[in-house]
Backbone as JSON, one array per atom type, in Angstrom:
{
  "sequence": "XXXXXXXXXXXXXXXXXXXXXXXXXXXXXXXXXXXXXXXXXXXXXXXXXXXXXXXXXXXXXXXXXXXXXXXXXXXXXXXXXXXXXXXXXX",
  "N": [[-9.51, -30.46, 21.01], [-10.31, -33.12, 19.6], [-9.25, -35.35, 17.05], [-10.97, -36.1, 13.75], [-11.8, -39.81, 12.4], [-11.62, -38.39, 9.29], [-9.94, -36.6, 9.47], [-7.94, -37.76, 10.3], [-6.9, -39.24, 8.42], [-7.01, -37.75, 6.62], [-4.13, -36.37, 8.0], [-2.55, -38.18, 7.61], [-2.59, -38.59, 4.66], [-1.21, -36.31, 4.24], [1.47, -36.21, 5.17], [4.14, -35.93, 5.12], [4.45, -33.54, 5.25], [4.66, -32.65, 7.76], [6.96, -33.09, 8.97], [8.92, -32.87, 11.17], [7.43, -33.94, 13.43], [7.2, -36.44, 15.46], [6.16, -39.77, 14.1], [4.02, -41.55, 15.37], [2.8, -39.75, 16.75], [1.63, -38.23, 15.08], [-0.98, -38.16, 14.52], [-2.25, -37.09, 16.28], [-2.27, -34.67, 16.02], [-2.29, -30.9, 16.66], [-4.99, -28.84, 15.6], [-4.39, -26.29, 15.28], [-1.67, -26.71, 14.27], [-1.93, -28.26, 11.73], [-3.41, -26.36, 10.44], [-1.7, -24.48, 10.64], [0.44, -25.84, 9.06], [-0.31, -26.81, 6.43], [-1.62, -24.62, 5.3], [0.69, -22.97, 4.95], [2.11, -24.94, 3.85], [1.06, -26.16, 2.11], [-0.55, -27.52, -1.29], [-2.96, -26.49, -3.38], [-5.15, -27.5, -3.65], [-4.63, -29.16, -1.9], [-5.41, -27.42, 0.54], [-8.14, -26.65, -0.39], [-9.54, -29.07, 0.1], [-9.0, -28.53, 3.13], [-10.22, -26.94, 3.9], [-13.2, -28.02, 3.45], [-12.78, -30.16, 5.11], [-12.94, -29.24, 7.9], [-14.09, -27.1, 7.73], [-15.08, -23.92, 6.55], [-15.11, -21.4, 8.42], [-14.4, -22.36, 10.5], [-11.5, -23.0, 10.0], [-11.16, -20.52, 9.27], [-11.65, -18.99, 12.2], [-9.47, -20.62, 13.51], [-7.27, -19.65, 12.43], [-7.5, -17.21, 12.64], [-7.51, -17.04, 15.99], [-4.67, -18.0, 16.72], [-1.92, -16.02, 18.08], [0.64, -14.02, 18.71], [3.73, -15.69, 18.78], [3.25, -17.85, 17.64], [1.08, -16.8, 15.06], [3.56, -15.75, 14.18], [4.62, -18.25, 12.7], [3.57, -18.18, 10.0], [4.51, -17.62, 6.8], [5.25, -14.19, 5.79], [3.98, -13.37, 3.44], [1.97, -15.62, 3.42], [0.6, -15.3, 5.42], [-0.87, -12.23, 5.3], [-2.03, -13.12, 2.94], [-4.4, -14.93, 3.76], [-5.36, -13.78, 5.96], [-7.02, -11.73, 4.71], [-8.58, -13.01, 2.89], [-10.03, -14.96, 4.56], [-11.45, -12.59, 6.11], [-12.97, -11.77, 4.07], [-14.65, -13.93, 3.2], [-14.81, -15.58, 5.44]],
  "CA": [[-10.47, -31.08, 20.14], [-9.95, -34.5, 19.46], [-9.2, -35.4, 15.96], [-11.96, -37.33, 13.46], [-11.12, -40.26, 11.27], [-11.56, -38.2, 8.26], [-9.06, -35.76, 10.08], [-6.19, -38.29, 10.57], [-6.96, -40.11, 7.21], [-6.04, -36.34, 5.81], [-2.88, -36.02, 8.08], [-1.85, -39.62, 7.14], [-2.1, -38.35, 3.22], [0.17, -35.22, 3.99], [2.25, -36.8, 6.33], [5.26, -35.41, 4.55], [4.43, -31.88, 5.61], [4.85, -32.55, 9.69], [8.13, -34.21, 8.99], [9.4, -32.86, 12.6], [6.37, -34.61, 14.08], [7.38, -38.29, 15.41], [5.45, -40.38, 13.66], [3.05, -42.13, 16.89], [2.28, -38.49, 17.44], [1.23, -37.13, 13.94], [-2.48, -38.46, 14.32], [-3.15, -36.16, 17.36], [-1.56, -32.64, 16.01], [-3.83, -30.08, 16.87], [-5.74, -27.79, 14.52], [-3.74, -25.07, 14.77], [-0.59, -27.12, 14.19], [-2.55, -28.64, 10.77], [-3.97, -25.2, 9.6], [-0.46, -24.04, 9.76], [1.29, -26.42, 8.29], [-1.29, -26.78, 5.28], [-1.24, -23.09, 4.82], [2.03, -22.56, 4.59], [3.17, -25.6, 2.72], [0.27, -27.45, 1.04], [-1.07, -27.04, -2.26], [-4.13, -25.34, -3.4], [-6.09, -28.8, -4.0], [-4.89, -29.62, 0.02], [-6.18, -26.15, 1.34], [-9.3, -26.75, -0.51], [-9.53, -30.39, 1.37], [-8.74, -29.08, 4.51], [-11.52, -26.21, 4.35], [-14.07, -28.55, 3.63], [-12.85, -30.92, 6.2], [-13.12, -28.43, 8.95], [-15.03, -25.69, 7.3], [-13.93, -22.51, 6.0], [-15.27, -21.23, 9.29], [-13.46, -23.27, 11.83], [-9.91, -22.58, 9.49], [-10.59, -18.64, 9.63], [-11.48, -19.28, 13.43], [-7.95, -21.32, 14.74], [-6.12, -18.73, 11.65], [-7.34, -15.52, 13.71], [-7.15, -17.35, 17.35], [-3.38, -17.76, 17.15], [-1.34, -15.19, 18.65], [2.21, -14.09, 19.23], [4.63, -16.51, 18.28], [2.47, -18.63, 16.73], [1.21, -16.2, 14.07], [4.98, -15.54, 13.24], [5.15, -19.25, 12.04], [3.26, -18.47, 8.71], [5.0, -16.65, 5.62], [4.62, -13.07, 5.89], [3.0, -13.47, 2.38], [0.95, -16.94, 3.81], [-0.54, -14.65, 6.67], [-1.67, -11.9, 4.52], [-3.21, -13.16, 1.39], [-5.16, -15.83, 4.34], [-6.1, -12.67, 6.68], [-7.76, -10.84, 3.47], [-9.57, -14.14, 2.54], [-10.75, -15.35, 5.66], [-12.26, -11.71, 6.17], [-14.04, -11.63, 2.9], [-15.1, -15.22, 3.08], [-15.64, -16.52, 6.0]],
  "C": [[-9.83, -32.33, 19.53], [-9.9, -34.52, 17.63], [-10.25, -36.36, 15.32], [-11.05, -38.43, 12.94], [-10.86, -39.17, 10.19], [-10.51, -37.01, 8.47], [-7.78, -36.1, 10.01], [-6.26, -39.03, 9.12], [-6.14, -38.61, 6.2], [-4.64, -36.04, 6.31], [-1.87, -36.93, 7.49], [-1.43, -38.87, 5.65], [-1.28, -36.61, 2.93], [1.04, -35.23, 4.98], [3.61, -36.23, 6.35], [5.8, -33.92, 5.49], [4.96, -31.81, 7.04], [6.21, -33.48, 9.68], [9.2, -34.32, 10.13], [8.5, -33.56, 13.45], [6.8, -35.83, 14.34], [6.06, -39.18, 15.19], [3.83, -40.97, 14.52], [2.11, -40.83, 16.99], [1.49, -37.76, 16.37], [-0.36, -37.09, 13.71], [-3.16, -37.6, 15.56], [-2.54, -34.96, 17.22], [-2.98, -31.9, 16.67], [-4.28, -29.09, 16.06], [-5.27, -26.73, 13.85], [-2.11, -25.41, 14.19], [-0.98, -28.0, 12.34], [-3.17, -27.4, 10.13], [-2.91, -24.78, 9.4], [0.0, -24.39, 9.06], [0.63, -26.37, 6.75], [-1.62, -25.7, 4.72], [-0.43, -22.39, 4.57], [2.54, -23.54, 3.78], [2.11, -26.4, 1.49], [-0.19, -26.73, -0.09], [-2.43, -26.92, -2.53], [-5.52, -26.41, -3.08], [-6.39, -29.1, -2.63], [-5.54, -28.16, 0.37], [-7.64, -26.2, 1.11], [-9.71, -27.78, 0.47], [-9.65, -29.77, 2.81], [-10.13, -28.11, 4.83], [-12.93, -26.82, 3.92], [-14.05, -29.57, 4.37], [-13.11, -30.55, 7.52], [-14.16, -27.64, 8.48], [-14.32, -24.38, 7.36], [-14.1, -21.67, 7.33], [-14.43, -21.54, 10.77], [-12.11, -23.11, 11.57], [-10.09, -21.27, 9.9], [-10.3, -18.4, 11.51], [-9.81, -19.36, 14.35], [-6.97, -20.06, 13.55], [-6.27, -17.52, 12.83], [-7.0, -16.11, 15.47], [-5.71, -17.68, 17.76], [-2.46, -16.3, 17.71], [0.09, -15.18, 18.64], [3.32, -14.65, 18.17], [4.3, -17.64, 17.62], [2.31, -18.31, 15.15], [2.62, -16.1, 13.58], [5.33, -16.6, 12.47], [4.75, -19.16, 10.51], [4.34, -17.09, 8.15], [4.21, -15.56, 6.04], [2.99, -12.92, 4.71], [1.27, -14.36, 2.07], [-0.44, -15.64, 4.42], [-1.15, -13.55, 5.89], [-2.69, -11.58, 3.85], [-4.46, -14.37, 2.85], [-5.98, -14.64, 4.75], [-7.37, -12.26, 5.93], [-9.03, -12.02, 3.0], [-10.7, -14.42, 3.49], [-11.7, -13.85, 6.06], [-13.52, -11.69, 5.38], [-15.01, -12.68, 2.77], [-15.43, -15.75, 4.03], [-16.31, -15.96, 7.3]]
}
């Protein structure tokens, strides 16, 4: 899925967060590489942002469609309190 503007205008303003990302490259992460990161490191204000930039729908979506070694990238505590949310909510 291709990224929007209002997609890369949000990675641009947490640019910080993907700081292994080479720069050229940080405007085409992919969803699940931006729900992690923003769920594990961003603050409450960015999580709100990002679930109305996607929809709380489309975050619970790419949260449950990871697998494996993927899922292991969030905080035990991240994955969780998200799981429990995204059930109840979305």
């Amino acid at each position: 899925m291709q990224n929007t503007p209002e997609i890369k205008q949000f990675i641009a303003e947490n640019a910080d967060l993907f700081w292994y990302t080479p720069e050229a490259e940080k405007q085409n992460i992919s969803h699940e590489v931006l729900v992690e990161f923003i769920l594990n490191y961003g603050e409450m204000a960015t999580i709100r942002k990002l679930f109305h930039i996607l929809g709380l729908k489309t975050v619970a979506s790419v949260f449950f469609s990871m697998q494996d070694r993927k899922i292991g990238n969030f905080y035990p505590e991240i994955h969780h309190l998200f799981s429990l949310y995204f059930k109840n909510h979305a």
